[in-house]
PANU-196874 format. One record per residue: x, y, z of N, C-alpha, C in turn. Coordinates in steps of 0.2 Angstrom, whole numbers. Each point is the difference from the previous one (the first is absolute). Example, Ala and Ser with C-alpha at 12.3 -4.5 7.8 and 13.67 -1.06 7.14 Angstrom:
# residues 2
66|-28|39|-4|6|0|4|6|0
-2|5|-4|4|6|1|-4|5|3
# end
This chain:
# residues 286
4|-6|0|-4|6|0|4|6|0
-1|6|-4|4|4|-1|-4|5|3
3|4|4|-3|7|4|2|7|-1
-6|4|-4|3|9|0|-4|5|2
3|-1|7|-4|3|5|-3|9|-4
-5|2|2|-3|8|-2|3|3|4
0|6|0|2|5|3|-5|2|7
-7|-5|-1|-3|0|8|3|-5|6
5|-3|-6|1|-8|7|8|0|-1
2|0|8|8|0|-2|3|-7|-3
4|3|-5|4|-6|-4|2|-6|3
0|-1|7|2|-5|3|-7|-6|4
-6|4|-3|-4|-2|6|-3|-7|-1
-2|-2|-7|-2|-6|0|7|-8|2
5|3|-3|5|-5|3|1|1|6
-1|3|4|2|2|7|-5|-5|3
-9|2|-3|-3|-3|4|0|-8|0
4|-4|-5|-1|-8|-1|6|0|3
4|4|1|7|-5|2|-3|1|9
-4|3|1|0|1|9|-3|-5|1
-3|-5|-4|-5|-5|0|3|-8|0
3|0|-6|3|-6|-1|8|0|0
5|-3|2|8|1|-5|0|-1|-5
5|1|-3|2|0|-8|1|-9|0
-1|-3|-6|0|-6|-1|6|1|-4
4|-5|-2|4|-2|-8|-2|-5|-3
3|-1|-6|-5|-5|-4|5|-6|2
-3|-5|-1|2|-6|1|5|0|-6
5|-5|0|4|-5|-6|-3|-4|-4
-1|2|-7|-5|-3|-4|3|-8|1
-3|-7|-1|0|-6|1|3|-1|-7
5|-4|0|4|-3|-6|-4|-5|-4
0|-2|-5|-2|-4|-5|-5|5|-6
-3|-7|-4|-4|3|-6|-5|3|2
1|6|-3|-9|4|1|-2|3|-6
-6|2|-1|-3|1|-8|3|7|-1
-1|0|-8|2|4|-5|-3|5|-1
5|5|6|-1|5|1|-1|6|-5
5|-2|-5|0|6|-6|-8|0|-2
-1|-6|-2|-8|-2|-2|-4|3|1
-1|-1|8|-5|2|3|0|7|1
4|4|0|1|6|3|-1|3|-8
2|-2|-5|-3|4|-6|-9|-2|-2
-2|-4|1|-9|-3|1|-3|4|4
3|2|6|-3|1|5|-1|9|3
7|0|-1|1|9|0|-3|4|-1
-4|0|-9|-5|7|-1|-6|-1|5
-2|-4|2|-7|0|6|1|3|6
7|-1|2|2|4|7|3|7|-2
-7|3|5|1|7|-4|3|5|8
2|6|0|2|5|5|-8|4|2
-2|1|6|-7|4|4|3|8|1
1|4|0|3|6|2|-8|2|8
1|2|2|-6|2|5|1|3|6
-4|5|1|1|6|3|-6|-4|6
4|1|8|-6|-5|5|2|5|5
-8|3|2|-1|4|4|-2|-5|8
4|5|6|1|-4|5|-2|5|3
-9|-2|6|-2|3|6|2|-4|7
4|3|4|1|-3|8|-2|7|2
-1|-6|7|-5|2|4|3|-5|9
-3|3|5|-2|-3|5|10|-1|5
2|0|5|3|0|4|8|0|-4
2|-4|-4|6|2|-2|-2|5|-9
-3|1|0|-2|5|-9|-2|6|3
-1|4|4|-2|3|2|5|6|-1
5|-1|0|7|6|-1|4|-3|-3
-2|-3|-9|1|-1|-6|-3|3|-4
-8|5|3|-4|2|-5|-6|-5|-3
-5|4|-1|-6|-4|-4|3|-2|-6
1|0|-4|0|-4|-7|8|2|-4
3|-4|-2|5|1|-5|1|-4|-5
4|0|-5|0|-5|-7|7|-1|0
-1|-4|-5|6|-2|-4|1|-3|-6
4|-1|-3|0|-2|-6|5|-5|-1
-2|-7|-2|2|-5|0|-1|-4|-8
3|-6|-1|-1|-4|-5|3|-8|0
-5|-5|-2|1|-6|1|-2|-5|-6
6|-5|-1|-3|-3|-6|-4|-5|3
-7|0|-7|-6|-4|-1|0|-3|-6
-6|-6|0|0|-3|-5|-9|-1|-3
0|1|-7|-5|-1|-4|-2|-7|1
-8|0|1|-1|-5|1|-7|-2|-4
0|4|-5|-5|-2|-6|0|6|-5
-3|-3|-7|1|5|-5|-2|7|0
-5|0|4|-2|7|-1|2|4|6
6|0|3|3|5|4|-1|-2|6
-2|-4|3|-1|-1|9|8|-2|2
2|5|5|7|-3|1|-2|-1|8
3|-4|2|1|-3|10|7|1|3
0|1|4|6|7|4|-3|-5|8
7|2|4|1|-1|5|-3|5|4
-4|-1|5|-4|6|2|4|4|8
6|-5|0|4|3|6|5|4|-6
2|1|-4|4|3|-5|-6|7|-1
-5|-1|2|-7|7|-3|0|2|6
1|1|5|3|2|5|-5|-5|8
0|-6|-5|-4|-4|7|3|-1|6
7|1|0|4|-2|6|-1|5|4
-6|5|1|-1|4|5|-5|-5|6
-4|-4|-3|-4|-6|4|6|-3|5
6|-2|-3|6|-2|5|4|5|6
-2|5|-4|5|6|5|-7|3|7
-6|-2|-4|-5|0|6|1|-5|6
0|-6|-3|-4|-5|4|7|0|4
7|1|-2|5|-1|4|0|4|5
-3|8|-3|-2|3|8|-5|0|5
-3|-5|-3|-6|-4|5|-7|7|1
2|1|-6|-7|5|-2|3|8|4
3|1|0|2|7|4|1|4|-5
2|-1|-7|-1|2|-6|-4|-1|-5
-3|7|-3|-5|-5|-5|1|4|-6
1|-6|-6|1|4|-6|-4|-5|-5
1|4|-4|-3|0|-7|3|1|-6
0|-3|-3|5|1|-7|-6|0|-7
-1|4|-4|-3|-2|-5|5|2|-7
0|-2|-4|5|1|-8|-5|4|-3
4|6|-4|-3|6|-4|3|-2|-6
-2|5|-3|5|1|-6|5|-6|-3
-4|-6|-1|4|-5|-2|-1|0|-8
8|-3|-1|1|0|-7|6|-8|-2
-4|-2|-6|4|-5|-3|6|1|-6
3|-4|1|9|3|-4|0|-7|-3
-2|-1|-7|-1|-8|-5|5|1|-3
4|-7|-1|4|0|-4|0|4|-8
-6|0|-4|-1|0|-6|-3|7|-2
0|4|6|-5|7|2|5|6|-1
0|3|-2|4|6|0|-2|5|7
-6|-1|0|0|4|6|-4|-3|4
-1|4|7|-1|-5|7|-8|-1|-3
-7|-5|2|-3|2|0|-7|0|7
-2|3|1|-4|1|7|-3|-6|2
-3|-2|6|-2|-4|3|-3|0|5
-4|-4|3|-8|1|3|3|-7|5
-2|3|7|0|-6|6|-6|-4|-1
-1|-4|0|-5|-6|0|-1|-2|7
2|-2|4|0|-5|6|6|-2|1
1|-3|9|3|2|4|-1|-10|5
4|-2|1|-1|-4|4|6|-3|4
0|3|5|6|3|5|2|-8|4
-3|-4|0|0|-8|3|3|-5|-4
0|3|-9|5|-3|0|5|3|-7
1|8|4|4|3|-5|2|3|-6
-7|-1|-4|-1|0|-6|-5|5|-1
0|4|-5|-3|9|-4|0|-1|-6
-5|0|-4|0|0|-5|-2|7|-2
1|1|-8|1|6|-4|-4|2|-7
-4|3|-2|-1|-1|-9|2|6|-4
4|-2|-3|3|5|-3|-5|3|-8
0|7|4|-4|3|-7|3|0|-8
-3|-5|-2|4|1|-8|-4|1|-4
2|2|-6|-3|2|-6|-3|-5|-3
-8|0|-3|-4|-7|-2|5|-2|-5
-2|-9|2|4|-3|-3|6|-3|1
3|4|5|8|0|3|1|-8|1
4|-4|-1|-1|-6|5|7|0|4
2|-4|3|6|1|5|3|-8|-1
6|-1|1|3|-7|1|0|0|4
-3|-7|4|0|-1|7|1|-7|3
1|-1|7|0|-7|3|-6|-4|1
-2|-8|-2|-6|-1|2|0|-4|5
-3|2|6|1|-4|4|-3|-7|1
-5|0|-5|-2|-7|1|5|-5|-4
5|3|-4|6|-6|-2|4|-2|8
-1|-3|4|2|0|6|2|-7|3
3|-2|3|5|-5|3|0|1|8
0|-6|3|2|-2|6|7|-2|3
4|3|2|7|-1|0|1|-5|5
6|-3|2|1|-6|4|6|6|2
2|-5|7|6|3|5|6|-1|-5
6|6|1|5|-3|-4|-1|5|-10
-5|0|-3|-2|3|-5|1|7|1
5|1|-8|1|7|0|-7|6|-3
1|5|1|-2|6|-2|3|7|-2
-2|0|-3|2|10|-1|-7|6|0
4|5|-1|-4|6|4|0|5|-7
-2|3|-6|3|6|-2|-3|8|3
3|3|3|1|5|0|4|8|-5
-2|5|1|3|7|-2|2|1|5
6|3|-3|6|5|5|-3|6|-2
2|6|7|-4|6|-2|3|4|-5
-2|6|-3|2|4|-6|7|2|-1
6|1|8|6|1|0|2|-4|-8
-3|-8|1|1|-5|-3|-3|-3|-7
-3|9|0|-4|-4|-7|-7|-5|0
-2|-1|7|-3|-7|2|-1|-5|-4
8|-3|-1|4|-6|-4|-8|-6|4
-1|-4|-2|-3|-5|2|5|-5|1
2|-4|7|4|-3|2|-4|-8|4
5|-3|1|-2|-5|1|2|-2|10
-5|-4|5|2|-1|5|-3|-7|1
6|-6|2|-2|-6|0|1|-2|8
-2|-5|2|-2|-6|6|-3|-5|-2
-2|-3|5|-2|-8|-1|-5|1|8
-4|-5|-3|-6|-2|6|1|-4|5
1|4|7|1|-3|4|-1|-4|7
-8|2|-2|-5|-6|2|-9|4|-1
-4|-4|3|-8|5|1|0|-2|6
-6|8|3|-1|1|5|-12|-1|-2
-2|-3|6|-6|0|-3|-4|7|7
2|1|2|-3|6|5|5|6|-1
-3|7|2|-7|0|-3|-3|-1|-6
3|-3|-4|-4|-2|-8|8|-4|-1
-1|-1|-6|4|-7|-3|4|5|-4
6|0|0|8|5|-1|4|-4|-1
3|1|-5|8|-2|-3|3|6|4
7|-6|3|7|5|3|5|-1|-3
2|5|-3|7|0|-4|5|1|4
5|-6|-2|6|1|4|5|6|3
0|5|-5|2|8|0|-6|5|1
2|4|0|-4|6|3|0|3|-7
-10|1|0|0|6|-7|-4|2|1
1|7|5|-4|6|-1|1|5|-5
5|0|-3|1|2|-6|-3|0|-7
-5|-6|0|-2|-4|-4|-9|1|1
-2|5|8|-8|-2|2|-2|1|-7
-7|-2|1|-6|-1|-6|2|0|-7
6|-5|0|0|-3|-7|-1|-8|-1
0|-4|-5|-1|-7|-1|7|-1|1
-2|-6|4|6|-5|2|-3|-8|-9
8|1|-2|-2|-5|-7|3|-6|-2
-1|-4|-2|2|-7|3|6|2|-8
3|-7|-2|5|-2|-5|-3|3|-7
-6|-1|1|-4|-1|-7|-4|7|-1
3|5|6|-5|5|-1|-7|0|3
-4|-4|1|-5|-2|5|1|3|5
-6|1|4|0|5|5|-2|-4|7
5|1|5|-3|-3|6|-3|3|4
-1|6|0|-1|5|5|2|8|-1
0|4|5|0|6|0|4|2|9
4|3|-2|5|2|7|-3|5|3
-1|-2|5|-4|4|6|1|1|7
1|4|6|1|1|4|-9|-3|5
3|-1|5|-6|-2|3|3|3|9
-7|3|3|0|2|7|-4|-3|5
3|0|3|-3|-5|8|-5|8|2
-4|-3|6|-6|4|3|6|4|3
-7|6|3|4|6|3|1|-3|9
-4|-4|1|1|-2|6|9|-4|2
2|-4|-6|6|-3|0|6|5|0
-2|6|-4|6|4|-1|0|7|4
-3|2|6|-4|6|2|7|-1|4
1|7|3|6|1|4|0|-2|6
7|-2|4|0|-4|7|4|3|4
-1|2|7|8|1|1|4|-5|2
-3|-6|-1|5|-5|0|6|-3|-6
5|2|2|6|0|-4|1|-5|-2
-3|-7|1|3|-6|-3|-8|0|-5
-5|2|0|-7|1|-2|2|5|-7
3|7|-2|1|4|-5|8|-7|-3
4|-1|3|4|-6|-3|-4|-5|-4
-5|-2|4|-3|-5|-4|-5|2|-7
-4|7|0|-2|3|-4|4|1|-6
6|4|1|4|0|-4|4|-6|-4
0|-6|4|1|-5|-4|-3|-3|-6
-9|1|3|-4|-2|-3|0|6|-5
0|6|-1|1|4|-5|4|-3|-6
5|-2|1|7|-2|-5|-3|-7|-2
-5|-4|3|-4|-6|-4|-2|6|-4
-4|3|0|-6|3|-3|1|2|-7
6|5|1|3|4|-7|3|-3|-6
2|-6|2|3|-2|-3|-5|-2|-7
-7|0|1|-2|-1|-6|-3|-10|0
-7|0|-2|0|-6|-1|-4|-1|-5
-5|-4|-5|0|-1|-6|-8|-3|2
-5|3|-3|-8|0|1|-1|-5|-6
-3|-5|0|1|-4|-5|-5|4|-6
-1|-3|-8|-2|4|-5|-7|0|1
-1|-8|1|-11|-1|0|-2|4|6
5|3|4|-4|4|7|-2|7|-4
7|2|-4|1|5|-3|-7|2|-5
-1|-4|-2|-5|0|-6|-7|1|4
-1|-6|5|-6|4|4|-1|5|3
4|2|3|1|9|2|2|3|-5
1|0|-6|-1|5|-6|-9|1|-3
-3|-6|1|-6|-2|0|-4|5|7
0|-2|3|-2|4|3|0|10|1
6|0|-3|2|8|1|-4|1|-7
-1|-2|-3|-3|2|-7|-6|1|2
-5|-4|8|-7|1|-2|-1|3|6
5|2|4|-1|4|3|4|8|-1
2|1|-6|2|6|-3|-10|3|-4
-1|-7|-4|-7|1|-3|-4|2|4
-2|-2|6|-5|2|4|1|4|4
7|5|-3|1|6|5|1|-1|6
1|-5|4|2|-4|7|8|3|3
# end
């Protein structure tokens, strides 16, 4: 996630706020042997992973917000991916600034914030200029925001289908494509790991061996391209992470944090029902 803070919010404040929550992780040592054909895939798959630009207005309130001010923004940016012809892209919704539900619950409600995304804009590989985009829905349990990008009739998009989809076994590699930010041109790059087992609570989750917050709300894809899922951060209740003065108690919070960021892999068929849903509940204005 690349951050450019506005002149309302100082340059340092959203890294400030993650790092006072969890430590820094590093990535694990990729695992030695064959893995799928990276260049392949990375040229297949890349025009569907697109760049979000999006300006996300932040109101606190209540015992620690209270001499930060009512409302400020910022201006951030995260890669997403197309997830059907006609522009619907899906984003990580801790990347749209959902990680405020985490900076709450960790102060056990003494802060109350709000994040909502303005002025969102899509950056296509094939597009000469950025173009506008509309929030759809929000489903904060498990991570996932969806987007419809306003296009010119007719426009079609390249995109991932998630119903070409796979179960993966422990051991079974994957990749991630992502964009580097504009320093970089947002070259479309490649981040690999392998499956390092499932968890079935709270919901049924692939654990990658390495940490890839780097990679939230994109397809994790098998050898063949096939999709196993979508990288997602998951959060415990706010009763588990609310503050203690017990110092072996914030020790163990913060342990549990560094499970957390690490990123874990929501399988595709979930994916697809919770797209299914945000569709009819986008329709009936819900």
């Amino acid at each position: 996630m690349n951050v450019r803070p506005s002149r309302s919010l100082p340059r340092r404040s959203l890294p400030a706020l993650l790092a006072a929550l969890c430590c820094s992780l590093p990535l694990a040592a990729q695992p030695p042997g064959a893995g799928p054909d990276l260049a392949r895939i990375l040229a297949d798959r890349a025009p569907a992973v697109v760049t979000v630009e999006v300006v996300v207005q932040v109101k606190m309130s209540g015992e620690m917000g209270s001499s930060m001010g009512e409302k400020q923004e910022f201006q951030t940016e995260a890669s997403c991916v197309v997830i059907d012809p006609d522009g619907l892209v899906l984003c990580s919704n801790t990347l749209l600034g959902g990680y405020m539900s985490l900076i709450e619950r960790v102060t056990g409600g003494r802060m109350a914030m709000t994040a909502t995304p303005t002025q969102i804009k899509v950056l296509v590989a094939d597009e000469p200029k950025p173009l506008e985009a509309k929030l759809l829905v929000r489903d904060s349990d498990l991570d996932l925001a969806w987007l419809q990008v306003k296009a010119p009739a007719g426009k079609k998009f390249t995109y991932v289908d998630l119903a070409r989809s796979a179960t993966p076994k422990v051991g079974d590699h994957f990749i991630a494509i992502r964009r580097l930010d504009k320093f970089f041109d947002r070259t479309a790059t490649v981040y690999e790991g392998r499956i390092g087992g499932t968890v079935k609570k709270p919901r049924t989750l692939f654990v990658p061996t390495a940490t890839a917050e780097s990679s939230l709300g994109l397809p994790a894809l098998g050898p063949a391209g096939e999709v196993f899922g979508i990288l997602v951060l998951q959060f415990p209740d706010g009763s588990d992470l609310s503050g203690s003065s017990n110092p072996f108690s914030r020790l163990e919070t913060s342990a549990r944090l560094q499970d957390l960021v690490r990123g874990f892999i929501l399988p595709a068929a979930d994916v697809l029902k919770a797209t299914q849903r945000a569709r009819e509940s986008e329709k009936s204005g819900k």
